[in-house]
Short mmCIF file of the C-alpha atoms (twelve columns), coordinates in Angstrom:
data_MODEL
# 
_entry.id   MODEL 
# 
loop_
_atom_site.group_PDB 
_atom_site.id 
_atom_site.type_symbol 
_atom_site.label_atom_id 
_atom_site.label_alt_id 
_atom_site.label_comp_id 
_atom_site.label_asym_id 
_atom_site.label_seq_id 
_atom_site.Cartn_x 
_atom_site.Cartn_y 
_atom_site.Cartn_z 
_atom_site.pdbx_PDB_model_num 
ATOM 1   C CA . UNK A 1   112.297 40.632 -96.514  1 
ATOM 2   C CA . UNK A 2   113.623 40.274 -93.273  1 
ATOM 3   C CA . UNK A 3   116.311 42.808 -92.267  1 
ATOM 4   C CA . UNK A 4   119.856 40.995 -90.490  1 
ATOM 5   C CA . UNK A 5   119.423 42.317 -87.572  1 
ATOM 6   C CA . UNK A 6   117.306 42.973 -84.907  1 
ATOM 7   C CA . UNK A 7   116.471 46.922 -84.957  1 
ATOM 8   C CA . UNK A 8   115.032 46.422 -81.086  1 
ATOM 9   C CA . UNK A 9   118.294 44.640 -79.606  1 
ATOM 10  C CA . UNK A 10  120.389 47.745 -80.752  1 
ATOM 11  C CA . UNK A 11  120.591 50.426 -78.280  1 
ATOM 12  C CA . UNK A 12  120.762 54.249 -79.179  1 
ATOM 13  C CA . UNK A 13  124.372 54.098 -77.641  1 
ATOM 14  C CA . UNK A 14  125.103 52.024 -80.383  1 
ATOM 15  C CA . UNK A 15  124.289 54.294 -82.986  1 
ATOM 16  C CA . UNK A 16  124.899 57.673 -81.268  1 
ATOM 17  C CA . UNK A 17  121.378 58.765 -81.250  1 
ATOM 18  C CA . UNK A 18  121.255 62.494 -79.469  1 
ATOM 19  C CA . UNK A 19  117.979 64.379 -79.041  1 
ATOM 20  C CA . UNK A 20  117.499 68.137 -77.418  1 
ATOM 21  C CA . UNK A 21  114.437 70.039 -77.654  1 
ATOM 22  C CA . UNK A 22  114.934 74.118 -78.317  1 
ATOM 23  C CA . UNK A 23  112.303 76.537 -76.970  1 
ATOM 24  C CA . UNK A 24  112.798 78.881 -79.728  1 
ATOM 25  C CA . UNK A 25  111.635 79.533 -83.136  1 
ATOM 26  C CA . UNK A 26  113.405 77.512 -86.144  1 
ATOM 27  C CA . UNK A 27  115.205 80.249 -87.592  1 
ATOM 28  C CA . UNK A 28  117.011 81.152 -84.112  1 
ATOM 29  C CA . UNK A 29  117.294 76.780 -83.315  1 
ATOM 30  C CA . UNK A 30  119.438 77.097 -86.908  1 
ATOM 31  C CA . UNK A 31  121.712 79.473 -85.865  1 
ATOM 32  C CA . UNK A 32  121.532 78.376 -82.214  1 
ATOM 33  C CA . UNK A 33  122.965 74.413 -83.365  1 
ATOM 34  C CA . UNK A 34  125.506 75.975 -85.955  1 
ATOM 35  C CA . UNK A 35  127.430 78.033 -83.442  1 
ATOM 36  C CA . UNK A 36  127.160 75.260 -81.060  1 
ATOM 37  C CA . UNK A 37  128.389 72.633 -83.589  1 
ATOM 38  C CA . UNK A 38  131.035 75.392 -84.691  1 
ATOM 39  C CA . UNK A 39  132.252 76.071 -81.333  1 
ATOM 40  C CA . UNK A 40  132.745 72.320 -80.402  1 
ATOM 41  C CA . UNK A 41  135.193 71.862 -83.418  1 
ATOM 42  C CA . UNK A 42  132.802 71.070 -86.599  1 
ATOM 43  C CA . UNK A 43  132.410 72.499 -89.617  1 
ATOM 44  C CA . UNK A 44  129.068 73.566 -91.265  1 
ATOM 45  C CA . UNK A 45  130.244 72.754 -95.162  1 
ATOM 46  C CA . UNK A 46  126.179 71.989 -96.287  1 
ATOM 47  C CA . UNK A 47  122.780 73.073 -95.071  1 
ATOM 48  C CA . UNK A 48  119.468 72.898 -96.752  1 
ATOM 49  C CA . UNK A 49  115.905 72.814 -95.655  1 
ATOM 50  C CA . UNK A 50  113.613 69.285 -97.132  1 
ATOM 51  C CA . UNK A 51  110.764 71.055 -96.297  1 
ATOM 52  C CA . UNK A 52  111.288 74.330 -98.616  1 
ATOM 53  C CA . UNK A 53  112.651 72.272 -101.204 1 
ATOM 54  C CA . UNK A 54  109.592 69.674 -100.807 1 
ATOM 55  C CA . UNK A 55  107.120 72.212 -100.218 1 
ATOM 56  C CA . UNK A 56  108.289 73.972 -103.451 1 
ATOM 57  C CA . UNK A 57  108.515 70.799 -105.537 1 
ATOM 58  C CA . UNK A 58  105.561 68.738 -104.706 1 
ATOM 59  C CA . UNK A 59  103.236 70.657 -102.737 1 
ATOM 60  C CA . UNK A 60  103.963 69.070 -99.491  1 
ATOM 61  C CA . UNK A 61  103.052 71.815 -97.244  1 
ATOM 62  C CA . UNK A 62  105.644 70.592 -94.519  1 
ATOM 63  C CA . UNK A 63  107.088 72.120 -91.415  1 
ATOM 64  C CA . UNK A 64  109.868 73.872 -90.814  1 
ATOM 65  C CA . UNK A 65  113.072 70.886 -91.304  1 
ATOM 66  C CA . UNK A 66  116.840 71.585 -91.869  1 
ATOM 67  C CA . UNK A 67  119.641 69.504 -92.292  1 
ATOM 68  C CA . UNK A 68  122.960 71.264 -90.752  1 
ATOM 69  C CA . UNK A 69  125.887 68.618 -92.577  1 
ATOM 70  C CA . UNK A 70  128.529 68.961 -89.796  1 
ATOM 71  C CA . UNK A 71  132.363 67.990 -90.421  1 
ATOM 72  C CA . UNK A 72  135.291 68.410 -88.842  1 
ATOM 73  C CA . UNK A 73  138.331 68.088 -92.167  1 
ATOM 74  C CA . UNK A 74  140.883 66.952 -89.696  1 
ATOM 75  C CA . UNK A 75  138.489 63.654 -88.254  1 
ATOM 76  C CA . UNK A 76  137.154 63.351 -91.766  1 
ATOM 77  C CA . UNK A 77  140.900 62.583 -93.300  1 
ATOM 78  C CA . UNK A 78  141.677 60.200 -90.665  1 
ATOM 79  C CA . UNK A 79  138.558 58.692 -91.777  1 
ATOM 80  C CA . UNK A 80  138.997 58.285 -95.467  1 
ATOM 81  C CA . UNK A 81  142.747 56.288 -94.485  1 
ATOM 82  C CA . UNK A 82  140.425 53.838 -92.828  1 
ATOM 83  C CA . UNK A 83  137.465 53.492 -95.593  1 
ATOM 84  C CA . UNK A 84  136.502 55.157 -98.575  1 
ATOM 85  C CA . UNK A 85  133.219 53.784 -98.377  1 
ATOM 86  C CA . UNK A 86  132.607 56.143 -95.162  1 
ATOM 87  C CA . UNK A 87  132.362 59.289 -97.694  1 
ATOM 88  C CA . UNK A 88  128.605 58.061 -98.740  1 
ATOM 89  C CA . UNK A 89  127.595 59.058 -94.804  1 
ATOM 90  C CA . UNK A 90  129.507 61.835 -94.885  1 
ATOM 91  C CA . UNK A 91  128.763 64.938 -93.710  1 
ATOM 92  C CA . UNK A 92  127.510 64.260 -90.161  1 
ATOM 93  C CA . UNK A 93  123.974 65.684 -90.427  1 
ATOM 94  C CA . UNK A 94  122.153 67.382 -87.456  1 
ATOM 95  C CA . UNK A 95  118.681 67.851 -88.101  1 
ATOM 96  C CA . UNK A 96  116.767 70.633 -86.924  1 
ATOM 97  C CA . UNK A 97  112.548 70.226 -87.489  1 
ATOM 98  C CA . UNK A 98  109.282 72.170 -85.560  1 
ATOM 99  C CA . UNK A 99  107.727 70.037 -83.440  1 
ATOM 100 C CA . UNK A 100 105.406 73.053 -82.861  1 
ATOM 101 C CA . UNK A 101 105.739 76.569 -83.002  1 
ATOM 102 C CA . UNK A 102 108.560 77.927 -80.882  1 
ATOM 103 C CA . UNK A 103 109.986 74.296 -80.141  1 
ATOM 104 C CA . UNK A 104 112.234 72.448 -82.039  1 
ATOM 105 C CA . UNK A 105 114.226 69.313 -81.966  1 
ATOM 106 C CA . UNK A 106 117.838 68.711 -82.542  1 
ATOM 107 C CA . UNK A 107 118.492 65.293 -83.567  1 
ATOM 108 C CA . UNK A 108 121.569 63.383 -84.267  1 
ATOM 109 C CA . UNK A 109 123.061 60.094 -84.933  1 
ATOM 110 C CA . UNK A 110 126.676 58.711 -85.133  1 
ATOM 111 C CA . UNK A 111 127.639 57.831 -88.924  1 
ATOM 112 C CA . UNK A 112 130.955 56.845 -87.228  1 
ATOM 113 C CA . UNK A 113 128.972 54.094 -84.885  1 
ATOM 114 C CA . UNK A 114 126.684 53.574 -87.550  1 
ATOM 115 C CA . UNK A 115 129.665 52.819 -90.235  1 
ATOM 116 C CA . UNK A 116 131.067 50.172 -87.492  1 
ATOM 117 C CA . UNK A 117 127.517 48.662 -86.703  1 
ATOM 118 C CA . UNK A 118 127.344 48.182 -90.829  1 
ATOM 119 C CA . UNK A 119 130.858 46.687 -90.951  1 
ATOM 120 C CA . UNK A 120 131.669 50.218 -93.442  1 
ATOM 121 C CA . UNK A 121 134.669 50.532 -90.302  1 
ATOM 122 C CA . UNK A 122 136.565 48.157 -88.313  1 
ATOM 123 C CA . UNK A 123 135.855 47.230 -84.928  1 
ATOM 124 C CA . UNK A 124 139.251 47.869 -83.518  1 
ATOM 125 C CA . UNK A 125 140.937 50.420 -81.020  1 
ATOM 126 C CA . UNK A 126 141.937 53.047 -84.108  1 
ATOM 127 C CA . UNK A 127 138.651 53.457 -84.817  1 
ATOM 128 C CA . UNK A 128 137.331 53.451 -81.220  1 
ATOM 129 C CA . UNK A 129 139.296 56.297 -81.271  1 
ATOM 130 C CA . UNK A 130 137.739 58.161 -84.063  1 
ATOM 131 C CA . UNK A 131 134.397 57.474 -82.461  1 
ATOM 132 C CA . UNK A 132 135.446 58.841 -78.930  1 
ATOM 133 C CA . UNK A 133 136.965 61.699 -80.826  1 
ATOM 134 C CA . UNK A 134 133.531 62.918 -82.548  1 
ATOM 135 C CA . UNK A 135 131.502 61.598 -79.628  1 
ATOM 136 C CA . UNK A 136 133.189 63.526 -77.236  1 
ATOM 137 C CA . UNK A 137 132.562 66.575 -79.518  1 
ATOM 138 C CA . UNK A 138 129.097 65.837 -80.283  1 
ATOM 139 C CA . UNK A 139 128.494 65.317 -76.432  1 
ATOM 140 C CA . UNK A 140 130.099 68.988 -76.164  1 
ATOM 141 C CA . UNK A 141 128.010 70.286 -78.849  1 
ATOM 142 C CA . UNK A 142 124.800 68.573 -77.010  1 
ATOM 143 C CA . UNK A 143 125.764 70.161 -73.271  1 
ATOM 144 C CA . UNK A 144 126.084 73.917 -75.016  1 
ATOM 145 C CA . UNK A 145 122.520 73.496 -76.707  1 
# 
């Protein structure tokens, strides 16, 4: 099946994509990213690790991964006016994994970008400036990590 687009023609502007790399251990880059997150305006309303739950359930013998599900309720309402659809991205996950011992990326996309690139949003100024909005915060989030 072909897909409808052409993933190499889309930039990671387009979708938002952020990457930092953490010399630390996991534990301490999971508290690090949730203060940082916190202190740029998002919430932290879900967490979990794929690799504890994976490693538990099927053996998987995985490293370290967490999902942080960042929101901020204020953005979030705005967002729901727009489209209801947007609540199955929702939260706005930043994902923590061990790339080796005491280093550890931070990786995030833009499920407001994302939403517009699938046609989920509009493509018009409002919701430009919902994406500004969270990019701007995510940007701040990415300077303090």
């Amino acid at each position: 099946m072909a897909l409808p687009i052409d993933p190499t023609e889309i930039d990671q502007a387009d979708y938002g994509e952020q990457r930092a790399v953490l010399e630390m251990d996991h534990e301490e880059a999971i508290e690090h990213t949730r203060t940082v997150f916190t202190d740029a305006g998002f919430g932290v309303p879900t967490e979990f690790s794929p690799s504890e739950l994976l490693n538990e359930k099927v053996d998987a013998d995985r490293d370290p991964y967490y999902v942080l599900g960042a929101c901020n309720p204020e953005i979030a309402d705005r967002v729901l006016d727009v489209t209801d659809e947007m609540g199955a991205l929702f939260p706005c996950n930043v994902v923590i994994w061990e790339e080796e011992p005491a280093r550890q990326v931070v990786y995030h996309v833009s499920i407001m970008k994302i939403a517009r690139l699938l046609g989920i949003a509009p493509d018009d100024e409002n919701w430009q400036d919902i994406v500004d909005e969270t990019s701007a915060m995510v940007d701040e989030a990415y300077a303090s990590l």
